[in-house]
C-alpha positions in Angstrom: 23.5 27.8 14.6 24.5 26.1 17.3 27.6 24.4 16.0 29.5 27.9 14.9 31.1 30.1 17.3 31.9 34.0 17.0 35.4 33.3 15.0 33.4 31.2 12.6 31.2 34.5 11.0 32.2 36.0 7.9 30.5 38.6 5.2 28.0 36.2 4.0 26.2 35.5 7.3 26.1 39.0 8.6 22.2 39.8 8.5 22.5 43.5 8.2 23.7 46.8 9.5 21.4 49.5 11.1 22.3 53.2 10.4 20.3 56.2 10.7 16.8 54.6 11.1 17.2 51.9 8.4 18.6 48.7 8.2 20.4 47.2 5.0 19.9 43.9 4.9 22.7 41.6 4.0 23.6 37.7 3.3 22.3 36.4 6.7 19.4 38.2 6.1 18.2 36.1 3.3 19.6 33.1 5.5 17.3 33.2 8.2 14.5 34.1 6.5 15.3 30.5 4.3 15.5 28.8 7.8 11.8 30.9 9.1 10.2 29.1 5.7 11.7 25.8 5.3 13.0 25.2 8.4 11.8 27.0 11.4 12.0 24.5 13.8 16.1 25.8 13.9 15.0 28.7 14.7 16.0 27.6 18.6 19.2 27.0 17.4 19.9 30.3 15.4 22.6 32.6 17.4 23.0 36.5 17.1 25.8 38.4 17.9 25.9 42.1 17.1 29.3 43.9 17.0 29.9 44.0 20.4 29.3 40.2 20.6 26.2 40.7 22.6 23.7 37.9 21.6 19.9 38.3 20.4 17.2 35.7 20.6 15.2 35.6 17.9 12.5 37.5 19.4 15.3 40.5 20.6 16.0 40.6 17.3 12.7 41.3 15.8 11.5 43.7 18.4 14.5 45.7 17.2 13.9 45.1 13.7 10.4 46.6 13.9 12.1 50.0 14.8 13.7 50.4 11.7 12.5 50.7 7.9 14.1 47.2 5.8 16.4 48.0 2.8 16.7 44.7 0.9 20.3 44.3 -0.8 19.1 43.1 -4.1 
């Protein structure tokens, strides 16, 4: 969101990890898709940075999430 910065993400807001084809979702997963039911006028405010710190819009994100098959950490 837009009040945190890069130094401010931790474990549970990490949305997931791609490997091999598939990507395991994590915390920040469930997070954002709280904020696309309840919320998704935030959405514009939603920032993500992958582990090069190179930021996604929403959008980015999704088109690159279509590319890989979902594993839901239960």
């Amino acid at each position: 969101m837009d009040n945190k910065k890069a130094e401010d993400l931790w474990d549970e807001n990490i949305l997931g990890e791609e490997s091999f084809g598939k990507f395991y979702t994590g915390y920040g997963f469930r997070a954002l898709n709280k904020i696309v039911e309840s919320e998704p006028e935030a959405l514009g405010n939603v920032l993500i940075l992958d582990e090069k710190k190179k930021s996604y819009t929403i959008t980015e994100f999704l088109d690159l999430l279509k590319n890989w098959k979902i594993i839901l950490d239960n």
